[in-house]
N, C-alpha and C positions, 0 to 999 in steps of 0.2 A: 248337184247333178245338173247335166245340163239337158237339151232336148233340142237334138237333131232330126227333121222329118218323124215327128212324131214320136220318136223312139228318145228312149234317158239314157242318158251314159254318163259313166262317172269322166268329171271337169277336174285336171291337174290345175296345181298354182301357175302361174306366168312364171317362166324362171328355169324350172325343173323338167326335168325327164326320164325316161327309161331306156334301161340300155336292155336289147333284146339277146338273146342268148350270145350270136356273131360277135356282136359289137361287146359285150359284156366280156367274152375271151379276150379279147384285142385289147381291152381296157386292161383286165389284167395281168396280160401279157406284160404290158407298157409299164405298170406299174413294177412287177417283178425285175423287169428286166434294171427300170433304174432304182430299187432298192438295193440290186446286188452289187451294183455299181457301186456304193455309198458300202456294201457291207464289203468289198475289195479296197476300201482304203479308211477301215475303220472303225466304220459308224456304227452306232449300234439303236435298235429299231424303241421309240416310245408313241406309247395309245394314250391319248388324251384325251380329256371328259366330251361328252356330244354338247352338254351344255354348263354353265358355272354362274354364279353368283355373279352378276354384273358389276358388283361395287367392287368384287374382289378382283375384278379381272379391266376392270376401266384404265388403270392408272397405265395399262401398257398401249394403248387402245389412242391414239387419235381421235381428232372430233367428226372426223369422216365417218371412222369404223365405226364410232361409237351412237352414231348417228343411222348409220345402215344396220347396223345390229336387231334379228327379232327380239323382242323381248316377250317374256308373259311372267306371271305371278304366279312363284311354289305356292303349292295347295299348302303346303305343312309349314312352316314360316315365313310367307305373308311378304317373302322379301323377293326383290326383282331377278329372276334370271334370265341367261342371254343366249341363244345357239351360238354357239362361238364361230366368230365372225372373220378369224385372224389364230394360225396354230402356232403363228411366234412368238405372242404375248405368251399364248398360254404356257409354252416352253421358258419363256422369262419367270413366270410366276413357280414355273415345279420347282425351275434351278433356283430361285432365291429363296425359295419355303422347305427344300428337303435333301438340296443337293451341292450347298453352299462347302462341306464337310469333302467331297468328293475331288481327289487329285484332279488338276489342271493339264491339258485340257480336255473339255467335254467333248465327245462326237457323237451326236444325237439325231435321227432322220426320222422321216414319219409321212409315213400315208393314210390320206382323210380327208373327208368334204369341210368346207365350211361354207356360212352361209350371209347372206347380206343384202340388205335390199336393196333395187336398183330400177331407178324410172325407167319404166317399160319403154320409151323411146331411146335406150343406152344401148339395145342391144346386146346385154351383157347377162351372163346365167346367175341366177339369184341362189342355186346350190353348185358352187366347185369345186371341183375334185383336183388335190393336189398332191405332189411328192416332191419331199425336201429336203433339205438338211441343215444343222446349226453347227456351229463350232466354237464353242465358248470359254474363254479362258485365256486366248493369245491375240495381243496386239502386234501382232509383225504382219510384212507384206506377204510371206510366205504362206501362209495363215486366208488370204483373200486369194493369192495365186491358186491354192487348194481348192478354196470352194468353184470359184472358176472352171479349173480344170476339169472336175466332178461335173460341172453342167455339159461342158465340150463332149464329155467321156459317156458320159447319159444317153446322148444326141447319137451320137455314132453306133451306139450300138443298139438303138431302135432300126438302125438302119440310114438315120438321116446324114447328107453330108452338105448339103446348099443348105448351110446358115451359118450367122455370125452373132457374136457378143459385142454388142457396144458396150462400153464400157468407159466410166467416168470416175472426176473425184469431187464430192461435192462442197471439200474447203474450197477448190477454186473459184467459184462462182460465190460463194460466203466472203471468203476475204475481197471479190472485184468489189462487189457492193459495198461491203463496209469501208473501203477505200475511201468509195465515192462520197461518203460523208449524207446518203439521203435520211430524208424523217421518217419515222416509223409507218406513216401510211404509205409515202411514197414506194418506199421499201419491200411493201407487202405488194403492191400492184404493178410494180416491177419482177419482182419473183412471180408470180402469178401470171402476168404476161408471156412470159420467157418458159414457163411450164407449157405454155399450149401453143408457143413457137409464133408468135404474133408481133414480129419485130416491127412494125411501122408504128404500132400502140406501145413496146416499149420508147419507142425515137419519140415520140407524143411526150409519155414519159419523163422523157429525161432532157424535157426542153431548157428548163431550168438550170441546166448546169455545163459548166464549160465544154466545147468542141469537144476538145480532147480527151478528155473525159470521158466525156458521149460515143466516140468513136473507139474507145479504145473498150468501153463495156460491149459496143454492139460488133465489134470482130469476134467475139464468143460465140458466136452463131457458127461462125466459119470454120470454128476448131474442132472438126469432125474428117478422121481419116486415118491413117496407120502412124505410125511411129515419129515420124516426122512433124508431127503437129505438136509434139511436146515442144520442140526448140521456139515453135509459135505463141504457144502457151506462156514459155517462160520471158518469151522477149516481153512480153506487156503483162507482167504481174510485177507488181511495183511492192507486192505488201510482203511479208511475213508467211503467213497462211496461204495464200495461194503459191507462192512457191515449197513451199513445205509439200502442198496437194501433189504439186506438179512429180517434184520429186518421190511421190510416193507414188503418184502411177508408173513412174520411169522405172522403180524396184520390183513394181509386179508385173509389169509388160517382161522384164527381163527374165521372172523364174517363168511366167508361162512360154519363152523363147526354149527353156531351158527342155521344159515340157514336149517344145515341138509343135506349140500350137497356134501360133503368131498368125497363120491364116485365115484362125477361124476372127480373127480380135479385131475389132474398130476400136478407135479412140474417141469419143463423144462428152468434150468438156461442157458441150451446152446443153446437156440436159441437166435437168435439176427436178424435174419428178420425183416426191419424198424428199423434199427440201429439208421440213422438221423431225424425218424420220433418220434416215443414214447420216452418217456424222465424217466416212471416209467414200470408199471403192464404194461403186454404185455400176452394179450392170444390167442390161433386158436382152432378152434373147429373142430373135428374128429367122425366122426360116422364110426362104425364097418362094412370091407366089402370096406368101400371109401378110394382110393390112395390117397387124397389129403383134406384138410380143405375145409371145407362149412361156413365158417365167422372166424370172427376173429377181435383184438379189443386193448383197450389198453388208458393210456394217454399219453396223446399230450400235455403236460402245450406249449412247446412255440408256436404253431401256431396261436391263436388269436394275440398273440404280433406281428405277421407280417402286419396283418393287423390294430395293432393302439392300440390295446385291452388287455394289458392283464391282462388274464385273465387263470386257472386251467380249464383242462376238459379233459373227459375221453369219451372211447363210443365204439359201437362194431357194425359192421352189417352183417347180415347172406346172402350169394347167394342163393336166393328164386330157381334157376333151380337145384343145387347141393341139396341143401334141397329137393327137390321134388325125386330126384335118389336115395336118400339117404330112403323117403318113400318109393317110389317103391321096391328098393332092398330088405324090411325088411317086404313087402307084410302088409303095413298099407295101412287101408281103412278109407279114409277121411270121418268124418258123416260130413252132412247139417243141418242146421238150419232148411230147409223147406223140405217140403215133395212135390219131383216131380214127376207130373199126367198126362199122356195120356187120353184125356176125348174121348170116340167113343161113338158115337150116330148114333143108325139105325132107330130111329125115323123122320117121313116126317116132323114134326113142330119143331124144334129146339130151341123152346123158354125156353122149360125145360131146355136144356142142359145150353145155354148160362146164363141163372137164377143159376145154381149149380157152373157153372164154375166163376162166380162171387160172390159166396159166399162162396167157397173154396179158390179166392184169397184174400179175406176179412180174412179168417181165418189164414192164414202162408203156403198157397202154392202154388205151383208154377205151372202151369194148360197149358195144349199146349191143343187143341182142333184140333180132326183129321178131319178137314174138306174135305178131301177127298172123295170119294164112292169108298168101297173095302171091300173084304172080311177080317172077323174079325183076322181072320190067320194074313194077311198081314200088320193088323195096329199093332197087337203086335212086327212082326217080326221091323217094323219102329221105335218102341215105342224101343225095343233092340238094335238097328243100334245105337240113339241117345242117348242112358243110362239114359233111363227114367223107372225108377226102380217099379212103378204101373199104372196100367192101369184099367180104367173106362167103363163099357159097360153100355149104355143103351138100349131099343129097342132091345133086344138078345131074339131069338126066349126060348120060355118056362119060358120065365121071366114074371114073373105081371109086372103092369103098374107102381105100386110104389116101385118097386126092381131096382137094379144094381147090376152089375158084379164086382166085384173087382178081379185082375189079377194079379200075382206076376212077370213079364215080364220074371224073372232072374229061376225062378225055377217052372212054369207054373201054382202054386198055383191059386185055383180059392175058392171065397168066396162071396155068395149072401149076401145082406142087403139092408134094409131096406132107398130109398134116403133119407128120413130127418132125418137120422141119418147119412148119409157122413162126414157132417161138423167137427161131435165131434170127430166121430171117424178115421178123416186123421189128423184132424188139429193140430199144434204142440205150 
C-alpha cells in the first residue's frame, strides 16, 4: 500500500495497468477483430497455461527471455515455475508434446498477455497483451507471404492504413559475416552493433580486415527500401547463403504482389534483430507517428527441434496496447457489432420497459436500464460519462403511451417513434 497525503491506496507493480471499461471495449474490440482475421484464413484459436514449469519450457526460451522471466517456487513440488514470458515457445512445446500426430499444416492463433521484466528505464510494459498466429509444418515462401499478409489484413481492418512491414532475410546478414572470415568475439560484437544500427562502432570493428571487405559489409545499412534493393543485395553477396536469402525474399515479395500488398512492404536487409532466433523472413511492423514497432514476426525453423520436434514454422504477433496508440494517434473510431442503449423509464409500472429491454437484447443490443429516479438531464449526462452512445426515454412528458424518445447522447439528437418499432429499427 502506499500513502498519498495521508490517505493508503493500493500500489500497482511498475509495468502493469488497468484498462477502464472504454478502453477495456476498444481492447476487445482489437482483439476480436484480428482473431477473425486469422479465423478467415484458417486458424484455429489455442489457450495456453498462465504459467509452466521453467525447466520444461527453457529449452525454447532465449537467454534474454529467460532471464526477464518471473519466476517463483510450486508450493506442491518444490520445482521452479515461470509466467510465461513468450506464447511461441509455449506453442513449440504443445506441438512437439501432443501434436506431432496431427496432419501438416498447423494453423494455430492465440490471444494472451505475457510477462517479463524490464528495467524500469526501458520504458516498456512488464505485462503484454498480444494476438498472434503460428503456421507450422511448411517450409515455402508462400507459407511467410501468408503470415505477412494476415498482419497487412489485421491492420486494415482496425481501421489502420499509414503503416508498413519491413521486412528482411536474416541468412543474408549470416552468410555476409561468415564470408568475412571474423573470430567468434569479433563476430558477436559485430552482430551486436549492427542490432542497434551503430555503424561507426561496427567500421571500429572491422578495422582489422580488408577495404573491401569492410565496405562491402557496411553497404548493408543501405539496403533498405522497395523492390529494387534486392538487385543491390545480390550484386555484393559473394557467398552461397546470402544469395539463397536474397532469393527467397524475391519469392515472397512476389506472392505478396500477387496479394496486392506491395505498398504496405519495405525491404530492410539490415536488420538482424533476433539474429539467434529466425533462421529465414523476418519482419516488424511500424505505423506512421509510432517510435517503435507494434508486432513483428518471422521464421523460426529450429525452435520445435529443441523441443523433440522438428518441425518448419513461421508466425507474427501484434502488441494489442501499441495497436490501440497507434488507433488513437490516427483518431480511428472503433464500430461495434451491437448497438448500446440507455433505457429510461418514467413510467410507475415498469413492465413495458423490462418487456422492450429484452427484446432489444434478443435483437443484438446491448441494454443498461436506468433504474435510478432522476431527472432526464441527469441519465443522459450518465448515459455520456459511460459512452453509451443512445438513449431511450419512455414515460417523457408529451409523449403518447405508445412513443419513445430516442436520444443521440453524443450530439443531443432527439427523435420520437413509434415502441414496436424499436426493435427493427436499433437492432443490428
Amino acid at each position: 500500500m502506499l500513502k498519498l497525503n495521508g490517505t493508503t491506496k493500493p500500489f500497482l507493480p511498475k509495468g502493469v495497468g488497468t484498462f477502464f471499461p472504454e478502453r477495456a471495449a476498444k481492447k476487445k474490440r482489437v482483439e476480436g477483430i484480428i482473431l477473425s482475421v486469422f479465423s478467415k484464413w484458417g486458424f484455429k484459436e489455442i489457450v495456453t497455461p498462465g504459467f509452466e514449469f521453467l525447466d520444461a519450457l527453457s529449452a525454447g526460451l532465449d537467454e534474454n527471455l529467460n532471464d526477464k522471466a518471473y519466476k517463483f517456487v510450486d508450493r506442491g513440488t518444490g520445482r521452479i515455475l515461470a509466467l510465461r514470458p513468450d506464447i511461441t515457445a509455449q506453442i513449440a512445446r504443445i506441438a512437439a508434446a501432443s501434436l506431432t500426430k496431427k496432419p501438416k499444416p498447423m494453423r494455430l492463433c492465440y490471444n494472451a498477455n505475457v510477462f517479463r521484466y524490464e528495467e524500469e528505464h526501458a520504458g516498456r510494459q512488464q505485462e503484454i497483451f498480444q494476438v498472434g498466429g503460428e503456421l507450422i509444418g511448411i517450409d515455402l515462401p508462400e507459407s511467410d507471404a501468408e503470415m505477412v499478409a494476415i498482419a497487412v489484413e489485421s491492420l486494415k481492418e482496425t481501421g489502420l492504413d499509414s503503416f508498413e512491414i519491413a521486412m528482411g532475410q536474416i541468412g543474408f546478414f549470416k552468410g555476409m559475416l561468415k564470408e568475412i572470415g571474423l573470430d567468434s568475439q569479433t563476430y558477436l560484437r559485430v552482430k551486436d552493433a549492427f542490432s542497434k544500427k551503430e555503424m561507426l562502432r561496427v567500421e571500429e570493428l572491422l578495422s582489422g580486415i580488408s577495404k573491401t571487405q569492410r565496405d562491402k559489409l557496411l553497404k548493408i545499412a543501405d539496403l533498405f527500401g522497395k523492390e529494387e534493393i534486392l538487385d543491390k543485395a545480390e550484386a555484393i553477396a559473394d557467398n552461397k547463403e546470402s544469395k539463397k536469402a536474397v532469393q527467397n525474399i524475391r519469392d515472397v515479395y512476389r506472392i505478396l504482389k500477387l496479394y496486392g500488398l506491395e505498398k504496405y512492404i519495405l525491404i530492410d536487409l539490415a536488420e538482424v534483430r533476433g539474429f539467434d532466433y529466425y533462421t529465414g523472413i523476418l519482419f516488424e511492423v511500424f505505423v506512421k507517428g509510432m517510435g517503435y514497432e507494434i508486432g513483428s514476426g518471422g521464421r523460426y525453423d529450429g525452435l520445435l527441434a529443441k523441443f523433440g520436434f522438428d518441425c518448419p514454422s513461421t508466425g507474427f504477433a501484434l502488441d494489442v496496447e501499441r495497436l490501440l496508440a497507434a488507433i488513437d494517434a490516427q483518431g480511428i473510431e472503433l464500430k461495434t457489432d451491437r448497438v448500446n442503449i440507455l433505457l429510461i423509464d418514467f413510467n410507475k409500472d415498469k413492465s413495458a420497459a423490462i418487456k422492450l429491454a429484452k427484446a432489444l437484447r434478443d435483437k443484438g443490443c446491448n441494454v443498461a436500464r436506468d433504474i435510478i429516479k432522476r431527472e432526464l438531464n441527469s441519465s443522459l449526462d450518465y448515459a455520456k460519462e459511460w459512452g453509451i452512445p443512445k438513449a431511450i426515454a419512455l414515460g417523457v412528458k408529451d409523449l403518447k403511451d405508445d412513443e419513445a424518445l430516442i436520444i443521440d447522447t453524443k450530439t443531443s439528437e432527439r427523435k420520437r417513434i413509434k415502441i414496436n418499432q424499436l426493435t427493427d429499427f436499433l437492432s443490428v
